[in-house]
N, CA and C atoms as a LAMMPS dump frame, in Angstrom:
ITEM: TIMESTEP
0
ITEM: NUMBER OF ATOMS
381
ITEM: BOX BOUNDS ff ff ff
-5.0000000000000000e+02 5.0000000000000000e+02
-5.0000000000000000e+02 5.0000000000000000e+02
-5.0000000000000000e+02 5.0000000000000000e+02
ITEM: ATOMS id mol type element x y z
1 1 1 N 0.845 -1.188 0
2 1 2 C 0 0 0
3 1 3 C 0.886 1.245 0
4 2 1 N 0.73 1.991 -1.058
5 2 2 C 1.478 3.389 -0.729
6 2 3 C 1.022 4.549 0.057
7 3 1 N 1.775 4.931 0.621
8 3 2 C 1.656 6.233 1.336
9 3 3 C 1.548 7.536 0.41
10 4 1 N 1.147 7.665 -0.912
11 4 2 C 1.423 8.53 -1.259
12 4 3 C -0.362 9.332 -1.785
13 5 1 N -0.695 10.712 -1.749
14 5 2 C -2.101 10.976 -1.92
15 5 3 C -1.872 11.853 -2.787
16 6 1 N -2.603 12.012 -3.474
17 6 2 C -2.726 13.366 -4.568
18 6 3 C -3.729 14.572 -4.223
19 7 1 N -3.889 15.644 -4.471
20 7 2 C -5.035 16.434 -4.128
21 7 3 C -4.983 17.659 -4.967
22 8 1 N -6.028 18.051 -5.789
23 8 2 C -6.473 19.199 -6.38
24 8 3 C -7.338 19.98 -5.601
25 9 1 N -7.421 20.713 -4.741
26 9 2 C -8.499 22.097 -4.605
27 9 3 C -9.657 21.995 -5.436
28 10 1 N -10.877 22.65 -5.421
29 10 2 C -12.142 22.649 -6.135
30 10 3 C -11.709 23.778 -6.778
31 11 1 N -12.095 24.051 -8.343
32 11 2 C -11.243 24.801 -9.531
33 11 3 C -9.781 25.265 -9.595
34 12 1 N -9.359 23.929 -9.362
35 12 2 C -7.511 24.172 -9.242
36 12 3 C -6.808 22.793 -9.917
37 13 1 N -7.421 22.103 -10.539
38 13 2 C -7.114 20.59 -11.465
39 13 3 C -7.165 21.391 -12.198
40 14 1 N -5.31 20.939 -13.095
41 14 2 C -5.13 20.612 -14.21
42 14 3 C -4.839 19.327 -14.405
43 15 1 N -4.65 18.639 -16.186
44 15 2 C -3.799 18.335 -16.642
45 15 3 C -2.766 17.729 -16.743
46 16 1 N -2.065 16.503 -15.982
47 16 2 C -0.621 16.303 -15.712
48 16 3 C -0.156 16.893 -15.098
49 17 1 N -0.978 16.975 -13.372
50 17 2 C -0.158 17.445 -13.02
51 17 3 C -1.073 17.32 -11.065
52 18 1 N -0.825 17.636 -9.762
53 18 2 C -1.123 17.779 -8.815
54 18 3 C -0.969 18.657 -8.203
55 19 1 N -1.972 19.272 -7.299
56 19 2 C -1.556 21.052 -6.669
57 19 3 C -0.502 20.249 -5.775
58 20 1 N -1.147 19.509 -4.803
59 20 2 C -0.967 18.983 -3.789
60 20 3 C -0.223 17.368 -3.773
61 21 1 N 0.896 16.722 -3.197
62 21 2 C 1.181 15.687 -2.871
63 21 3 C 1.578 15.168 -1.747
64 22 1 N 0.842 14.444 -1.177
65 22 2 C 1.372 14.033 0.232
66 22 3 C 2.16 12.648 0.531
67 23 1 N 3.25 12.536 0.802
68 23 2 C 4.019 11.248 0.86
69 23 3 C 4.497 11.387 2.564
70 24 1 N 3.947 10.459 3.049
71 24 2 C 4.03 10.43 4.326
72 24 3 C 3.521 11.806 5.073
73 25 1 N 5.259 12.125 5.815
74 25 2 C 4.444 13.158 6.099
75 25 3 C 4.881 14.623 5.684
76 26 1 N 5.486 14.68 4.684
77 26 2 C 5.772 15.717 3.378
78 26 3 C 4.466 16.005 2.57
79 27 1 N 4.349 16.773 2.807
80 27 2 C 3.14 17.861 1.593
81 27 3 C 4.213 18.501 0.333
82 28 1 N 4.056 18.373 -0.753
83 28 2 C 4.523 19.239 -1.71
84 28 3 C 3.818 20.042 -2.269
85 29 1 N 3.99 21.083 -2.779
86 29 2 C 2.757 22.127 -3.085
87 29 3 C 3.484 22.692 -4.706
88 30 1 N 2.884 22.527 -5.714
89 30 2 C 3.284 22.573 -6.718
90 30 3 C 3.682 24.083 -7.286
91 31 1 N 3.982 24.61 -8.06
92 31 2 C 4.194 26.201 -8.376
93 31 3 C 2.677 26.806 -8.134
94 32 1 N 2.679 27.781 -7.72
95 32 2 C 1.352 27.918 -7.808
96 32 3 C 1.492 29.679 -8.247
97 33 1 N 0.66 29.762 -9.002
98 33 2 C 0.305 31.618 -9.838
99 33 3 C -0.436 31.877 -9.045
100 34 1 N -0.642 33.232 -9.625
101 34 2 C -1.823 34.426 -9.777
102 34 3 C -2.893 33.664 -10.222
103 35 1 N -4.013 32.747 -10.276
104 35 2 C -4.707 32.357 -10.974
105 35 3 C -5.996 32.198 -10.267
106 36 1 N -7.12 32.876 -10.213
107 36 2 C -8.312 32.739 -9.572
108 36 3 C -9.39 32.599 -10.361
109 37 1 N -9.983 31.415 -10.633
110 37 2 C -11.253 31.015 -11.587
111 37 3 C -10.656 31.274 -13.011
112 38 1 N -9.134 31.082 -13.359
113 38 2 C -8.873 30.348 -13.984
114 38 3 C -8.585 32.041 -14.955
115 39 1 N -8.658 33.158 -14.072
116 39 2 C -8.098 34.381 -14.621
117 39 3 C -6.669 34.659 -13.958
118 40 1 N -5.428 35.695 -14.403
119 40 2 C -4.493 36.242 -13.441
120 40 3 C -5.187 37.692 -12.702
121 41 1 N -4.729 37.487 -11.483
122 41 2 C -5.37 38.083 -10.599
123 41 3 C -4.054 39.677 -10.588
124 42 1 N -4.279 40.937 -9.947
125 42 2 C -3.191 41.209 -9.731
126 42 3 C -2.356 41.828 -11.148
127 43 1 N -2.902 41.83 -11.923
128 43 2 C -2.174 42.229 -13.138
129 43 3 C -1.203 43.779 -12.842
130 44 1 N 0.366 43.224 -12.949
131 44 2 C 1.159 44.83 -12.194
132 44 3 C 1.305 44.609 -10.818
133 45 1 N 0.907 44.355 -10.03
134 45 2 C 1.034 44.513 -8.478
135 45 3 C 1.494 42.882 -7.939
136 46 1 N 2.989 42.967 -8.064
137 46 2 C 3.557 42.087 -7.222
138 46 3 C 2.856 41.679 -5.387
139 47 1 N 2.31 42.593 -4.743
140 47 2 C 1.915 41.851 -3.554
141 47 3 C 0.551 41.202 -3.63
142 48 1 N -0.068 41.848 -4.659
143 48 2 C -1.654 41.257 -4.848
144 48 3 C -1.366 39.947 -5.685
145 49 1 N -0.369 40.011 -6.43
146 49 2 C -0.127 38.246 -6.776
147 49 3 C 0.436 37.256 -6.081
148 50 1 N 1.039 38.135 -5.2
149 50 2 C 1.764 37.149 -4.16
150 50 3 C 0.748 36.432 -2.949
151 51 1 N -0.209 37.749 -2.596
152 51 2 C -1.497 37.169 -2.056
153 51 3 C -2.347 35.938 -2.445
154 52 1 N -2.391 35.769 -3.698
155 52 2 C -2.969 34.999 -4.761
156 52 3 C -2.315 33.628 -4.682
157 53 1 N -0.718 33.76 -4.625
158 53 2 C -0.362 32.328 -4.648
159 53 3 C -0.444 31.928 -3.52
160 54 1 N 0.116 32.615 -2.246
161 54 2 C 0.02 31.944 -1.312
162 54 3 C -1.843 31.19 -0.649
163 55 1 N -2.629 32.173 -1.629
164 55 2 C -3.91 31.878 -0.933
165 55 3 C -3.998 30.232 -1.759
166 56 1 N -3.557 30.19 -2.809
167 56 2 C -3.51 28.742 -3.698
168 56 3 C -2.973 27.848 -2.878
169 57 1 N -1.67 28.005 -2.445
170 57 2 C -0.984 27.423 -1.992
171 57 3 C -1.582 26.943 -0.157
172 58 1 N -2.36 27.367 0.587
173 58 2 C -3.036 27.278 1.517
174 58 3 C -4.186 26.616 1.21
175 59 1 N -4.968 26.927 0.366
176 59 2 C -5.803 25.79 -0.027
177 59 3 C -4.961 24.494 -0.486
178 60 1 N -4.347 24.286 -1.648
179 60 2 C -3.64 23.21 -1.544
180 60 3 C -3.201 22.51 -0.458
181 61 1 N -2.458 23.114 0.408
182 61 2 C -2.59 22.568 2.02
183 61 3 C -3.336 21.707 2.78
184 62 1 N -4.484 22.381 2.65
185 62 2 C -5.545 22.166 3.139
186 62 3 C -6.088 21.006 2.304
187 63 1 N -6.047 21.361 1.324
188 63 2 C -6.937 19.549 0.356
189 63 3 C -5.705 18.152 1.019
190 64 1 N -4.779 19.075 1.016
191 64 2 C -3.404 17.212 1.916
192 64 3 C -3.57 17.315 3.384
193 65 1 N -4.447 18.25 3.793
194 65 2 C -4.44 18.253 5.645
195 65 3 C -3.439 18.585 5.967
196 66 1 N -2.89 20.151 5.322
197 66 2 C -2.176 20.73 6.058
198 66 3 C -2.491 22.283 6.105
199 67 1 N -1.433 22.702 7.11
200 67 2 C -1.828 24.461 7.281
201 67 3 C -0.241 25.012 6.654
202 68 1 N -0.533 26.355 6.608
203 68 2 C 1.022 26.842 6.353
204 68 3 C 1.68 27.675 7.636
205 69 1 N 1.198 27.09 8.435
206 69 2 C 2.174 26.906 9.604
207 69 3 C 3.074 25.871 9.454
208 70 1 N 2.994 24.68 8.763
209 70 2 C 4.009 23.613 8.802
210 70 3 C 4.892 23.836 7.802
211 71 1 N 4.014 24.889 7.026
212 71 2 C 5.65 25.048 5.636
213 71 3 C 6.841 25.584 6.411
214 72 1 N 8.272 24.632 5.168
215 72 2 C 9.03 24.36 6.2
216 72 3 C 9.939 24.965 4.869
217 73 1 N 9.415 25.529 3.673
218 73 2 C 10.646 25.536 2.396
219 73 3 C 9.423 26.175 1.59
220 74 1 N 10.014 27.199 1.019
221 74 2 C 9.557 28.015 -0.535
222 74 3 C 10.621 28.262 -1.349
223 75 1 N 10.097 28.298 -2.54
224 75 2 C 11.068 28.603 -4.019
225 75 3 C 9.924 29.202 -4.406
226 76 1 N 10.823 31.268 -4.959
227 76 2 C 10.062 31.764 -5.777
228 76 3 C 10.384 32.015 -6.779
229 77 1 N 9.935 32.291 -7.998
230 77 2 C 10.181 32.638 -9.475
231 77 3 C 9.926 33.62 -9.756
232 78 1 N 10.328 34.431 -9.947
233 78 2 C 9.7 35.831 -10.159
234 78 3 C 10.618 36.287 -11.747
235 79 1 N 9.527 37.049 -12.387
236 79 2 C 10.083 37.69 -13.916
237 79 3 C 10.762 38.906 -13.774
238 80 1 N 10.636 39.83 -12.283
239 80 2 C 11.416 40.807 -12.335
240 80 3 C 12.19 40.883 -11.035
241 81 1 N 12.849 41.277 -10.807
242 81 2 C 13.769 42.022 -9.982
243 81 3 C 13.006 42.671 -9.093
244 82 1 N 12.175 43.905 -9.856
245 82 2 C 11.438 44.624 -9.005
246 82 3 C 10.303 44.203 -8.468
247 83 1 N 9.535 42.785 -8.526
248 83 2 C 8.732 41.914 -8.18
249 83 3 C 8.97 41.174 -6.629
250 84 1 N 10.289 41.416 -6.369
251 84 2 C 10.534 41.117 -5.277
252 84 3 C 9.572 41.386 -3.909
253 85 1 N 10.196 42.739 -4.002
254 85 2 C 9.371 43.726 -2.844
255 85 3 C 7.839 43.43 -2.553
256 86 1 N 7.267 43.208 -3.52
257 86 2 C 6.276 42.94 -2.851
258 86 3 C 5.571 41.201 -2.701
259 87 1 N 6.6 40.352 -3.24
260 87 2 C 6.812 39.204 -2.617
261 87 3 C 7.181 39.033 -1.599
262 88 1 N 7.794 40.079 -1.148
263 88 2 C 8.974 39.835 0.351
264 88 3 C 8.093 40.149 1.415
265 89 1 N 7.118 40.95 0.928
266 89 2 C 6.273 42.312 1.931
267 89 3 C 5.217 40.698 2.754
268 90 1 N 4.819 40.243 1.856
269 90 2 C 3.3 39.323 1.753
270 90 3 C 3.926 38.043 2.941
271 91 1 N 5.108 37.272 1.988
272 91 2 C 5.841 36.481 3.166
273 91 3 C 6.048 36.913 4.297
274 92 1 N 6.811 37.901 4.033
275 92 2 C 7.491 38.06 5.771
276 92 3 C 6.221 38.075 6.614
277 93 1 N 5.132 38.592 6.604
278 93 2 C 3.656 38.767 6.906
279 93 3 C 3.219 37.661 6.926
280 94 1 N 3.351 36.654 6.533
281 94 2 C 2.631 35.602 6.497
282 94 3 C 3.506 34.553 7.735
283 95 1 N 4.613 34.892 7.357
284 95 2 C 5.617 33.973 8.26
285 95 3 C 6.295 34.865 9.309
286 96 1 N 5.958 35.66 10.137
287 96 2 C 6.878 36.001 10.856
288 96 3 C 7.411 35.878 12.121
289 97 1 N 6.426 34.708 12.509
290 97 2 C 6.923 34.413 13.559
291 97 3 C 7.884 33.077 13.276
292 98 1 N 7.592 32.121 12.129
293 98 2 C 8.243 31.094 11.799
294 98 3 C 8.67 30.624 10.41
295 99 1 N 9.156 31.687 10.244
296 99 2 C 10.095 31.599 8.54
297 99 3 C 10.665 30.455 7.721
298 100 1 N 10.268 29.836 7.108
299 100 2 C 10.482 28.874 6.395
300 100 3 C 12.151 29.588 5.842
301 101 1 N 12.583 27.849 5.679
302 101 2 C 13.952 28.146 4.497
303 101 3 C 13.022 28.848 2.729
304 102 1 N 13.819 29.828 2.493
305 102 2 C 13.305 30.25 1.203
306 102 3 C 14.372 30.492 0.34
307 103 1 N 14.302 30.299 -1.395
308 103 2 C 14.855 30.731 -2.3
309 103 3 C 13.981 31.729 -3.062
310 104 1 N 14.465 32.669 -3.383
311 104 2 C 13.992 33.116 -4.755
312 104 3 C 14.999 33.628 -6.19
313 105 1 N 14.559 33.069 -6.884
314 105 2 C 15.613 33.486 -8.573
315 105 3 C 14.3 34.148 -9.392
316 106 1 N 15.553 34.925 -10.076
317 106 2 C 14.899 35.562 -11.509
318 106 3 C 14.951 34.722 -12.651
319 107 1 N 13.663 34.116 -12.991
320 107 2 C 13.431 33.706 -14.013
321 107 3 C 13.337 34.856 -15.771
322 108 1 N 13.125 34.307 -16.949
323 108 2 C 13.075 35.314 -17.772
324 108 3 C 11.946 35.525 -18.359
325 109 1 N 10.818 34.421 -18.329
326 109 2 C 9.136 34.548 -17.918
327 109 3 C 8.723 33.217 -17.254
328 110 1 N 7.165 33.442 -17.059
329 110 2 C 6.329 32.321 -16.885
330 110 3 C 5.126 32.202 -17.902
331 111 1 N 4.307 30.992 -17.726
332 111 2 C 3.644 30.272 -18.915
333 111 3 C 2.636 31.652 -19.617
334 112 1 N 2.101 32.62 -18.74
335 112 2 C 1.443 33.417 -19.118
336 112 3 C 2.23 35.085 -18.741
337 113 1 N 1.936 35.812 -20.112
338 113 2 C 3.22 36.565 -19.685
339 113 3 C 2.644 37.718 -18.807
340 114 1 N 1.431 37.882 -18.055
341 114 2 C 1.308 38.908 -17.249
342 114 3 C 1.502 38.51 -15.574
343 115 1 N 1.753 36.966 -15.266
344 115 2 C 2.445 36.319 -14.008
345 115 3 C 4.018 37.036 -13.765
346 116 1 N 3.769 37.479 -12.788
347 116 2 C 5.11 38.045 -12.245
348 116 3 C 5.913 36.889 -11.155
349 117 1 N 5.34 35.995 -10.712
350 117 2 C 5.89 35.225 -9.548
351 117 3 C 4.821 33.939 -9.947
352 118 1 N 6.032 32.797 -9.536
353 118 2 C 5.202 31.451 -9.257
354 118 3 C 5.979 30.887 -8.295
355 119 1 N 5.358 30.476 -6.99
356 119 2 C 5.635 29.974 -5.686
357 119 3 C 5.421 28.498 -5.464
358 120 1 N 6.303 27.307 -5.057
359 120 2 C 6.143 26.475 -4.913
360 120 3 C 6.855 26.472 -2.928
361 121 1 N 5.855 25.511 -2.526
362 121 2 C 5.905 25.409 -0.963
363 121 3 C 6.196 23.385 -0.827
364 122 1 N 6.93 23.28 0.623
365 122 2 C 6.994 21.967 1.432
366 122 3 C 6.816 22.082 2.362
367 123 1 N 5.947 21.249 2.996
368 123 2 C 5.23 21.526 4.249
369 123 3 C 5.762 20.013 5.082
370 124 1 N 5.923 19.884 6.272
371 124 2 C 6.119 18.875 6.95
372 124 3 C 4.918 18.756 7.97
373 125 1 N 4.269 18.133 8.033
374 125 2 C 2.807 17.49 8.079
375 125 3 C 2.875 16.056 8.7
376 126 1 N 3.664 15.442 9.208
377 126 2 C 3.047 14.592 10.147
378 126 3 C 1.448 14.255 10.299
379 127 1 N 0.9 13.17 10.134
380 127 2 C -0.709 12.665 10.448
381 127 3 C -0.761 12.672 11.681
């Protein structure tokens, strides 16, 4: 029997692919956009997209039975430089009492070219 679960959010399945994976007790949380009902949210405003992923990324959580209190690791992608700031603003806010390990690199785009940032999270989740 494997330990391993898959989970999409309700309007968050694509394609080849899982928001959510839970293997034991690791959550993986896939890149997640600007994307709300399947529009980009945020068009220009790095913190209102950053709002956006992390709110993806919390639901995803939540479909593997987890919170993002247990995220334990982020990688961000961002298309600009100046996209930072208000990636940085949203995290630190979100995490400040318990800061995950984080990366972020400059990518040179993403799949849709008005996404400024795509966030992928690991959560340690114990059952």
């Amino acid at each position: 029997m494997s330990d391993i679960s898959r989970f999409d959010p309700p309007g968050m399945k694509f394609p080849g692919m899982s928001q959510a994976v839970r293997a034991g007790g690791w959550v993986i949380v896939s890149g997640q956009v600007a994307l709300q009902d399947g529009k980009v949210t945020g068009v220009g405003d790095a913190a209102a997209q950053a709002r956006q992923c992390f709110a993806n990324i919390a639901a995803s959580l939540e479909a593997a039975g987890s919170t993002m209190t247990e995220v334990i690791g982020l990688r961000c992608f961002l298309t600009a430089k100046s996209a930072y700031g208000g990636y940085a603003e949203v995290k630190n806010a979100l995490f400040a009492e318990n800061p995950p390990a984080s990366t972020a690199v400059i990518v040179s785009e993403l799949l849709l070219p008005d996404l400024l940032m795509e966030i992928e999270a690991t959560a340690w989740s114990p059952k």
